[in-house]
N, C-alpha and C positions, 0 to 999 in steps of 0.2 A: 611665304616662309612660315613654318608651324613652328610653335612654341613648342618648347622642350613640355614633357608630362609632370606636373606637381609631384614629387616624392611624397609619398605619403610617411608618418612619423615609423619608425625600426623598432622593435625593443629588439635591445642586445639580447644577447645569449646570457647576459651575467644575470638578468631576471628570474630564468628558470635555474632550480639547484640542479648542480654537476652532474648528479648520479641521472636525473631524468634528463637534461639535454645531452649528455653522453649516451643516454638509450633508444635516444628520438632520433641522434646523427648516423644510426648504424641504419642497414636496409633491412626497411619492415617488412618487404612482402616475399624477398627471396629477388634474387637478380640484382639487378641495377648496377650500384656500382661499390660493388663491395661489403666487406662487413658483416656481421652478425649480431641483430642488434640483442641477441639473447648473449651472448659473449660479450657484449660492448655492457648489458647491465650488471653481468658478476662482474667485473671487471671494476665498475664502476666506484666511486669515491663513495663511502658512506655518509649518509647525511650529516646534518650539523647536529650537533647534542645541542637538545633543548639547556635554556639556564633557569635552574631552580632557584628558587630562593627571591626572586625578580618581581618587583611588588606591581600589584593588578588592583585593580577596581572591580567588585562586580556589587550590582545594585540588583535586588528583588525585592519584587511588588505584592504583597498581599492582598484578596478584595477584603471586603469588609466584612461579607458573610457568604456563606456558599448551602447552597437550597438543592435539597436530596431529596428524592423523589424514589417513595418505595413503594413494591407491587408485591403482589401471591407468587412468591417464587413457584409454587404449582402451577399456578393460573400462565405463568411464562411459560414453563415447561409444555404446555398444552399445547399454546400459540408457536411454539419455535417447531413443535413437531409437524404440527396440522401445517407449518410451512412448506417443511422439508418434505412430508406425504405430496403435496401438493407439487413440489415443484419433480420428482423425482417420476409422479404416473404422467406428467406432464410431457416428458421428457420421453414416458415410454410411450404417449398416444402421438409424440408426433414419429414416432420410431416405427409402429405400425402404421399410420400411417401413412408414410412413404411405402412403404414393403406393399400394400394396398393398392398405391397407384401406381407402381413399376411392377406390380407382376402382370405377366403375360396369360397365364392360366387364370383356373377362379380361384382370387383370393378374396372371397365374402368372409373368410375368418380372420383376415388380419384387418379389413372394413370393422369385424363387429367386435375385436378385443382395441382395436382404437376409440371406439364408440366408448363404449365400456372405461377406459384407462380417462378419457378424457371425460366424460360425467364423474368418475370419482374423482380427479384433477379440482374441477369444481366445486365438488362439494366439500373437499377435508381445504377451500380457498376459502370459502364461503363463512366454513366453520373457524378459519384462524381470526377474520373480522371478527365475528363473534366473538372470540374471545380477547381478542386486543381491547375492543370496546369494554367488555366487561371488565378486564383488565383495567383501563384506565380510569375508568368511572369508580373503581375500589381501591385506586391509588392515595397513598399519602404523601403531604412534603412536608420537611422540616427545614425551616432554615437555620442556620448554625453560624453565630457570629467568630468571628478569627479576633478575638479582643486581646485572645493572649500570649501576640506576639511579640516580643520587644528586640530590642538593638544587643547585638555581643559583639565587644569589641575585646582583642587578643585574649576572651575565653571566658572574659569576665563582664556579670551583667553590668 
């Protein structure tokens, strides 16, 4: 004789607010067994007004100091480009590339503008190292203590 199946625990329906288990009970996909559940959410009870005025706790942490780290905003500009060069001929060498290996006739020119797109790929790659390194090695930090933060309670220190 088998034992009945453990019920597993229910949440009611009163868990979820009206207007969404009102829009989940109508038929989501079309068919079934009636409903609409785009009908069933106009339809639906407006939610609860939040209550203002309801006292909260909120707690924030300050660290102690916070350490900035500044670079050659030019020397950035260089590196972000030589990236972007880089990743964009990148993009066109494997474009030729393909077109290279799928053509059926001679395609020795889209062989030697992949060749071509993918050597300058590498070098404007080459050249953004270059300049991240020199970039960081001319970087400066400052650390900046947060001393002067204090307590406000109802507005006043």
């Amino acid at each position: 004789m088998k034992k009945p199946p453990k019920k597993r625990p229910h949440k009611s329906p009163q868990v979820i607010p009206d207007y969404i288990w009102t829009a989940a009970s109508g038929s989501m996909g079309g068919g079934g067994t009636g409903g609409n559940s785009m009908g069933a959410m106009i339809n639906a009870p407006a939610p609860p007004t939040p209550q203002y005025g309801a006292p909260f706790d909120v707690s924030i942490s300050f660290p102690e100091s916070v350490v900035i780290k500044m670079v050659d905003a030019s020397a950035l500009m260089d590196y972000e480009f030589s990236m972007l060069f880089s990743s964009v001929f990148c993009t066109g060498a494997i474009g030729f590339l393909v077109a290279w290996l799928q053509s059926e006739e001679n395609g020795g020119a889209y062989g030697v503008m992949s060749l071509i797109l993918g050597l300058s790929s590498i070098g404007f790659f080459v050249w953004g190292l270059l300049k991240r390194k020199k970039m960081t090695a001319e970087s400066k930090s400052f650390k900046l203590k947060t001393s002067g933060v204090e307590e406000i309670i109802n507005g006043e220190k």
